[in-house]
C-alpha positions in Angstrom: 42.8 -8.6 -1.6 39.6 -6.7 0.0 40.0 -8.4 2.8 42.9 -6.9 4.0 40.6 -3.7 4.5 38.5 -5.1 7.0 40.2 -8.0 8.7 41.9 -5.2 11.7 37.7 -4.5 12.4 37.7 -8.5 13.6 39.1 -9.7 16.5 41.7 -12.0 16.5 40.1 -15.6 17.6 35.9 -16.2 16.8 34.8 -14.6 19.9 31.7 -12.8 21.6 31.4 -9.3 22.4 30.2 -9.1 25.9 30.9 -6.4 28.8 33.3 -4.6 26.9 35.4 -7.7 25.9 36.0 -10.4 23.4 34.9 -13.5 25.0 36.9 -16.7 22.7 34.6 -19.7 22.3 35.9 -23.5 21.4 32.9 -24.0 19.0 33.1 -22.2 15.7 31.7 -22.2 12.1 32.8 -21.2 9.1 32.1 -17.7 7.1 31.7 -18.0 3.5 32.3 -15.5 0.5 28.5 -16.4 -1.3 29.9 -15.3 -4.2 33.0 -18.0 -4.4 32.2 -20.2 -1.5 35.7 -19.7 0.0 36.2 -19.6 3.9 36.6 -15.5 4.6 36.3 -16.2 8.3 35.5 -18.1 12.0 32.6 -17.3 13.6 31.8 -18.1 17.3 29.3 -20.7 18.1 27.3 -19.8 21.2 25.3 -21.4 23.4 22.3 -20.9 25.9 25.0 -19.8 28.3 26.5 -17.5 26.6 23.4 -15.7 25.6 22.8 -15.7 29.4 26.1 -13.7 30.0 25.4 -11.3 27.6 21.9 -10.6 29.2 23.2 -10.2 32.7 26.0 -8.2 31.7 23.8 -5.5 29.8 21.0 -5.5 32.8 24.6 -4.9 35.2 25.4 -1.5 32.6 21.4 -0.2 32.1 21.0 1.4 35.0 24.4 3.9 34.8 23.9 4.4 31.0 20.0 5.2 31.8 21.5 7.7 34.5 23.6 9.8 31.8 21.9 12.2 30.3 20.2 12.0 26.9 22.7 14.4 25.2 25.8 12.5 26.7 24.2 9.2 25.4 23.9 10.8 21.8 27.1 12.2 22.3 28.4 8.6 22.3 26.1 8.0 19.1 28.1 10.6 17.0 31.5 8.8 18.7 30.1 5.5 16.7 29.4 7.4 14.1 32.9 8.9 13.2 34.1 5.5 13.7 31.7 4.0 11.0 32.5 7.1 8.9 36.3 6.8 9.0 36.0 3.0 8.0 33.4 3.2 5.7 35.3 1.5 2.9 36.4 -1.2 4.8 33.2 -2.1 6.2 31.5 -2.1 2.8 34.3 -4.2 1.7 33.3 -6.6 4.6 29.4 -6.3 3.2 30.4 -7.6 -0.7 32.5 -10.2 1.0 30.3 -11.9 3.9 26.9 -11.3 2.1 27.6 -10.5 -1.8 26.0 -7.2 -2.2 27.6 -5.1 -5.2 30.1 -2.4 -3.7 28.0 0.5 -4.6 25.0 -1.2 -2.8 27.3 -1.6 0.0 28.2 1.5 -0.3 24.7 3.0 0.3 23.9 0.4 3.2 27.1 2.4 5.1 25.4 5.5 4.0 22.1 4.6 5.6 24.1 3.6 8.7 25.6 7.0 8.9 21.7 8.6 8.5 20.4 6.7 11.2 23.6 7.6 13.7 23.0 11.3 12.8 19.8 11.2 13.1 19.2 9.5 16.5 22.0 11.5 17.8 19.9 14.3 17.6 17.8 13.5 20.0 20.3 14.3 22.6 18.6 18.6 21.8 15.1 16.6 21.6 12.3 17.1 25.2 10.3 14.2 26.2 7.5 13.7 28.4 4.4 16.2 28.8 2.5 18.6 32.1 -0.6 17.9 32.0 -3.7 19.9 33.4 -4.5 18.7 37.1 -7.9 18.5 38.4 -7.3 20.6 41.7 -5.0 23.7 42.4 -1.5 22.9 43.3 -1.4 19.7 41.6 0.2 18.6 38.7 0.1 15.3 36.3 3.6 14.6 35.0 4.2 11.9 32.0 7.6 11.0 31.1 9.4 8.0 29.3 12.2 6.0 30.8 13.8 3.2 29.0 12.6 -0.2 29.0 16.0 -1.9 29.9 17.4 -4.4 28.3 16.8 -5.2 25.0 17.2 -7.8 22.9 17.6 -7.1 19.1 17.9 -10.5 16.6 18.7 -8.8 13.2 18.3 -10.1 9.7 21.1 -10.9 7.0 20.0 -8.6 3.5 21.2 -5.7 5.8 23.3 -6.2 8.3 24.9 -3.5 9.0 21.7 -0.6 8.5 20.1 -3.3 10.7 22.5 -3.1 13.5 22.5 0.6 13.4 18.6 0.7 13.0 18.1 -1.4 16.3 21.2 0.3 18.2 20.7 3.9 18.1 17.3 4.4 19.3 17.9 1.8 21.7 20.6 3.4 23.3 19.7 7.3 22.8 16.6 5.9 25.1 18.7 5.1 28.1 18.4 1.0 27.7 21.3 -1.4 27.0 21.4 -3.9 23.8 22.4 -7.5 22.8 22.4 -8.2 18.9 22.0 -11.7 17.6 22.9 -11.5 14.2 22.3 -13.7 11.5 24.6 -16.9 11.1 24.9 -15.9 7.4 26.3 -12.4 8.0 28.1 -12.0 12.1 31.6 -10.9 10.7 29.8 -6.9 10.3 27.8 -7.3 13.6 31.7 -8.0 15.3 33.3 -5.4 13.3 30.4 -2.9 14.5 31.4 -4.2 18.1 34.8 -3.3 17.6 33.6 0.1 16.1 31.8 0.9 19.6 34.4 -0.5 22.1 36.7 1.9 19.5 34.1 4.9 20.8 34.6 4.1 24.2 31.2 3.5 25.1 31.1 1.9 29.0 31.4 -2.3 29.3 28.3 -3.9 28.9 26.1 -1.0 27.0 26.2 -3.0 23.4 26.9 -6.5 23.4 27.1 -9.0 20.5 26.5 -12.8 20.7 26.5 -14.9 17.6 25.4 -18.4 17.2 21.8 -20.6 16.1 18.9 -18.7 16.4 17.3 -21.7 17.7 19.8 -22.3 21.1 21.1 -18.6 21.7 18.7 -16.5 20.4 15.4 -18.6 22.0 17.6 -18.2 25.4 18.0 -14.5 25.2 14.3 -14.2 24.0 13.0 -16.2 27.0 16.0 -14.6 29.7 14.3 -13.1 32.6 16.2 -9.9 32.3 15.4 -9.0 28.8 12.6 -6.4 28.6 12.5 -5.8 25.2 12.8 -8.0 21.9 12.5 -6.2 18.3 13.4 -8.4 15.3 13.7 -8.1 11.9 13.3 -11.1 9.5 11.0 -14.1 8.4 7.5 -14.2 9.3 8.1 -17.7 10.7 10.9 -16.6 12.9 8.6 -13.9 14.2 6.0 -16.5 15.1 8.4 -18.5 17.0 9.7 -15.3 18.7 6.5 -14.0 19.8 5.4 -18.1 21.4 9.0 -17.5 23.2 8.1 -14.0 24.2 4.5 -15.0 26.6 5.9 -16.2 28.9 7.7 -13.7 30.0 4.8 -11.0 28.6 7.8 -9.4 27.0 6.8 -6.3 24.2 8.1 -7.2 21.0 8.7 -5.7 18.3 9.1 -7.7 14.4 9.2 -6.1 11.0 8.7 -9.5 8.9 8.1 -10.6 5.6 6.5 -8.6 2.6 5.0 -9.3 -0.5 5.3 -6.2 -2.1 2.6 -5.2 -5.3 3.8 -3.2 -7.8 0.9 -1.3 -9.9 1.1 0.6 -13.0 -1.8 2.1 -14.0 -2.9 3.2 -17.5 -2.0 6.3 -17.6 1.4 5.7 -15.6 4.7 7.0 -17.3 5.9 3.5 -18.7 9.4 3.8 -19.0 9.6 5.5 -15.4 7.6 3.0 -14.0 9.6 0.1 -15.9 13.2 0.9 -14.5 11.7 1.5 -11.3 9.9 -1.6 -11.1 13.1 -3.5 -12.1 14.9 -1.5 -9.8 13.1 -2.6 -6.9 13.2 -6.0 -7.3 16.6 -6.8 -7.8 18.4 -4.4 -5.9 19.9 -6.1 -3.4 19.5 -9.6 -5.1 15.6 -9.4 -4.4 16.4 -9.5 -1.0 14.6 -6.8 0.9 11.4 -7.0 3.1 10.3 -4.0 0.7 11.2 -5.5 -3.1 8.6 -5.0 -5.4 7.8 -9.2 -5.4 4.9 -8.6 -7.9 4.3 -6.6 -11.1 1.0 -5.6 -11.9 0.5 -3.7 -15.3 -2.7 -2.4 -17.0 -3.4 -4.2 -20.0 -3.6 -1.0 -22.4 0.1 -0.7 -21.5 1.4 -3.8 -21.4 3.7 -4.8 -24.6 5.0 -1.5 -24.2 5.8 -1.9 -20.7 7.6 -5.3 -21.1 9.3 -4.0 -23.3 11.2 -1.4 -21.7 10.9 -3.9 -19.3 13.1 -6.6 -20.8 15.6 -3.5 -22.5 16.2 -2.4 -19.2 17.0 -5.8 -17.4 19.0 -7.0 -20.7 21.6 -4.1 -19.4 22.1 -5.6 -15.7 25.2 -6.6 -15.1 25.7 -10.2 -12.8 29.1 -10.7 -11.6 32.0 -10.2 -8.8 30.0 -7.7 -6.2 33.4 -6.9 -6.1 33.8 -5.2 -9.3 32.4 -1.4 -9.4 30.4 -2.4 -12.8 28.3 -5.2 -11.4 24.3 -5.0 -10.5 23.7 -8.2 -9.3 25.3 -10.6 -6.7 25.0 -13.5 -5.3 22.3 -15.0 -2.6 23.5 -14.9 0.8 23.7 -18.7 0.8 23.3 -21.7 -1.1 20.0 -22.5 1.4 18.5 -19.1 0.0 19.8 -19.8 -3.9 17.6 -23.3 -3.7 14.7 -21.5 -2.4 14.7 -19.0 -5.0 15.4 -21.4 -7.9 12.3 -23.7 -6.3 10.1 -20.9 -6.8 11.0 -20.0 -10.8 10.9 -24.2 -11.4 7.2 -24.1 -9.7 5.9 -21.7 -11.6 7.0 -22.8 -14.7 4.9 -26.0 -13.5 2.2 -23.9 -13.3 2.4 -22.3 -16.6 5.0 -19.5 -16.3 6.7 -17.8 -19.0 10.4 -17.1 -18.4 10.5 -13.8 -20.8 14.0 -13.2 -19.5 16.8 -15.1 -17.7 20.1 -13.2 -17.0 23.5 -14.9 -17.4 26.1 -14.6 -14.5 29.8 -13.6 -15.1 31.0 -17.1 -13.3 34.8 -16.8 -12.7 35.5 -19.3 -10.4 32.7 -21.9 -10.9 31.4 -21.6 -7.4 29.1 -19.4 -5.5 25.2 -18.8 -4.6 23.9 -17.3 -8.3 20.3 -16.8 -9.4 19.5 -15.7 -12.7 17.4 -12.4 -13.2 14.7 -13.3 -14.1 11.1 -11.9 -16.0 8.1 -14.1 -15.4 5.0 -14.0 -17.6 1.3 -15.6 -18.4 0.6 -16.9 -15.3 -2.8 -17.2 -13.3 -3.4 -14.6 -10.6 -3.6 -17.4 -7.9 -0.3 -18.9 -8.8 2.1 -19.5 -5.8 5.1 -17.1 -6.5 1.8 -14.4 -6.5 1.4 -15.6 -2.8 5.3 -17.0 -1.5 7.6 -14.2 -0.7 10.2 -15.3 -3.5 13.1 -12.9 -1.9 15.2 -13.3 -5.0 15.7 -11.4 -8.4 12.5 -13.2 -9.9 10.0 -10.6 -11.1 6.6 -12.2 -12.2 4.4 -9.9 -14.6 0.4 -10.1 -14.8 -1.9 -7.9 -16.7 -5.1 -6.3 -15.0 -8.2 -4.5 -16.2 -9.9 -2.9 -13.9 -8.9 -1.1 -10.4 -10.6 -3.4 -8.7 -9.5 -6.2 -9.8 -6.0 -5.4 -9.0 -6.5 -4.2 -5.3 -8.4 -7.5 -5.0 -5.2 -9.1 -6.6 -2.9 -7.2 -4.5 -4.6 -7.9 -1.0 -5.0 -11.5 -1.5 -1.8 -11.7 0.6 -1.3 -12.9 4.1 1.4 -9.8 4.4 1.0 -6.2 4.1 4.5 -4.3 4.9 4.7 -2.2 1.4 3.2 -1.3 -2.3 4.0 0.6 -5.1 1.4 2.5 -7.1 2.4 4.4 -11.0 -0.1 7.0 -11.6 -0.1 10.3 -13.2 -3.4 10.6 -11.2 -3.8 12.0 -7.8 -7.1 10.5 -7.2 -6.1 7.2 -8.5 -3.3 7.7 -6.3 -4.9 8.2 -3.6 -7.8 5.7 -3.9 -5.3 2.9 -4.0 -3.8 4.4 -1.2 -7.2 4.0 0.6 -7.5 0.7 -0.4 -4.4 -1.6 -0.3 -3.5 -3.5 3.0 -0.1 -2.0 3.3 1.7 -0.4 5.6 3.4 2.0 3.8 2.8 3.0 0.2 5.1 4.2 -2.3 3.7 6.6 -4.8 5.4 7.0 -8.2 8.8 5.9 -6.1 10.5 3.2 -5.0 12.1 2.6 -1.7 14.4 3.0 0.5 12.0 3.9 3.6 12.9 7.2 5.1 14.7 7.7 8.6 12.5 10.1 10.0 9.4 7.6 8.8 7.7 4.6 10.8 8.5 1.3 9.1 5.4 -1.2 9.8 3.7 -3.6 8.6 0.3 -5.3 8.5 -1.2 -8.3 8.8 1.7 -11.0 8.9 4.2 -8.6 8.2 4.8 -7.6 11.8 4.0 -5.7 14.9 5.1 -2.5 15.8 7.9 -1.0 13.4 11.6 0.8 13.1 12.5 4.4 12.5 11.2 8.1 13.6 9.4 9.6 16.3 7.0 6.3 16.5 10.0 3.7 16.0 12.0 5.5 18.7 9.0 5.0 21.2 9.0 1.3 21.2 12.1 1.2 23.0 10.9 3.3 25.6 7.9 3.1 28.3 5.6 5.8 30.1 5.7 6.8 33.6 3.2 8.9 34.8 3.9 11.5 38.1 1.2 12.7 40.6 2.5 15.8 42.1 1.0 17.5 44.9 3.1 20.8 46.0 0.3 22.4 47.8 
């Protein structure tokens, strides 16, 4: 079985990671494999108090790890990093199992793990700060960054492992200390990681991982008086409530939401390119990525032929064991998540949808979270699953005339994280560029982001962002030095 791979990564009773330690807790809750429903593991239930103790605990390391140098911190950083590499296999196992993604989607999400170690680590060669000019001889005007503390990072469940890392390395390269809430669909990788860092030695108290109910543990270490940091990733209404728990404290946050991603493809866009990719971006991963294309928008002149390398291209997907090396689709992380999505395709057909395709999954044991691929067509522009991030492998398809009318279309959206655009044309291109409400835009690609990029969003798809030089910098803070020498 796979999970004899993993299981040595978990510690022994459903425990906390806290202060270097496994901390055992009486209340647990059951792991589930999404893709048979069987119990893979216990899980920890914590409380308010144990959210406390996790605070304290990385507020009693900060101020040693902040005194380290910037190179010895990333030299930790490339300690986690052989430890991720050398059980990279066994973690991905743990992905397909906990959260259902296909093995070689697992795969890459260990990948992009390793990226963001490496990349971070090199830091530890990277100057910060700046001399500025002073007004009078003998004087100078000194700013430098420090770290902010403690910070608190509540991480999603599509990626929990690149998630981890993303929030972690930064965090700790910067000099602060880190507790990670994870998702109650997905905390068996956030322990394994933990066992990955005490594994690198890195001092009692520096990462710490508490799981339980967002609601109870993570609204206490959100509202702690020793947190000076929260950065999230997940659900727009989660961020809402994080941000209310965040005044009153005046805490900086940090939240990379929900997205409702367009996908355009203009008249004079290669079809079949722009077909695979546009398929490609919605169900990798199950649909479930902030970035998934949510929302096709084709050009009318190329329409039938785009639907139908379209519906070619989806016939050849393959739904089954995430397990099995030949499978493109999983399951959804839960059943919770499976109801949503199938809410969504049996609304839409209410209002006139299409279903031009509906894939079949390979059920071998009867159980488990599946949603059928699915194509969507003929409906309205203002229909709901144009507006409702779907966050499933259901891919509705409208036609559009003009470029106006689809950047109208594709802004009428209370988020704005990304967009694609399909255009042989650089001015086309670029005019969309100009014009959609996005935070990032894809051109003639699809996703992932890129490391050394600045993942944001607009409008209600979050404040502040992840990755490169301008993700690094929200997990430090500016000090400025008046020097007189004279």
């Amino acid at each position: 079985m796979h999970d004899t791979q993993f299981q040595s990564l978990l510690p022994d009773v459903p425990a906390h990671f806290i202060g270097g330690q496994w901390h055992a807790f009486e209340s647990v809750r059951d792991s589930l494999n999404p893709a048979t429903e069987e119990v893979i593991g216990q899980v920890a239930e914590g409380d308010s108090s144990t959210a406390t103790i996790a605070v304290e605990n990385a507020h009693q390391a900060q101020k040693d790890w902040a005194a380290l140098s910037i190179s010895a911190r990333a030299n930790y950083l490339q300690d986690v990093m052989v430890q991720v590499k050398d059980n990279a296999e066994a973690l991905a196992r743990l992905l397909v199992t906990e959260q259902g993604k296909p093995i070689k989607e697992a795969r890459d999400e260990v990948s992009m793990a390793l990226t963001m170690l490496r990349y971070y680590a090199g830091f530890g060669f990277r100057q910060t700060g700046s001399l500025m000019a002073a007004n009078y001889q003998q004087r100078s005007t000194i700013i430098r960054d420090e770290p902010v503390g403690v910070v608190v990072a509540i991480i999603p469940w599509n990626f929990p492992l690149a998630m981890f890392v993303r929030k972690l390395a930064p965090a700790l390269v910067a000099g602060n200390t880190i507790v990670i809430k994870p998702s109650e669909n997905t905390s068996l990788i956030a322990l394994a990681m933990a066992t990955l860092c005490q594994r690198a030695n890195l001092p009692a108290g520096v990462v710490n991982v508490v799981t339980g109910q967002g609601r109870t543990v993570g609204d206490a270490l959100v509202r702690h008086p020793q947190t000076n940091l929260v950065t999230m990733t997940g659900s727009t209404r989660a961020g809402r409530e994080i941000l209310a728990a965040a005044v009153g404290n005046i805490l900086p946050v940090s939240l990379e939401l929900g997205g409702k991603a367009p996908f355009i493809v203009m008249a004079d866009a290669d079809v079949e390119r722009a077909a695979q990719a546009a398929l490609a971006s919605r169900m990798y991963n199950c649909g479930q990525a902030c970035i998934s294309n949510e929302r096709t928008y084709v050009h009318t002149s190329i329409y039938p032929k785009f639907m139908e390398a379209l519906l070619k291209a989806a016939s050849q997907l393959t739904i089954g064991d995430p397990h099995d090396e030949s499978t493109d689709i999983g399951p959804k992380v839960s059943a919770a998540e499976r109801d949503n999505v199938l809410k969504h395709i049996a609304k839409a057909q209410e209002q006139g949808a299409k279903v031009a395709y509906s894939g079949t999954p390979s059920d071998l044991t009867g159980k488990g979270f599946w949603v059928p691929p699915t194509i969507l067509t003929d409906l309205p522009a203002d229909a709901e699953i144009f507006q409702s991030e779907v966050f499933g492998p259901v891919l509705p398809v409208i036609e559009f005339t003009t470029l106006e009318q689809v950047v109208e279309w594709a802004n009428r959206s209370e988020y704005g994280l990304s967009a694609y655009v399909y255009t042989r044309d650089l001015s086309t291109a670029m005019q969309l560029t100009d014009a959609l409400e996005s935070g990032e835009v894809y051109i003639n690609r699809t996703g992932p982001e890129e490391i050394n990029g600045y993942h944001a969003g607009w409008k209600s798809s979050g404040l502040g962002g992840d990755d490169g030089e301008h993700g690094y910098r929200t997990y430090v803070r500016t000090k400025i030095i008046y020097l007189d020498y004279s």
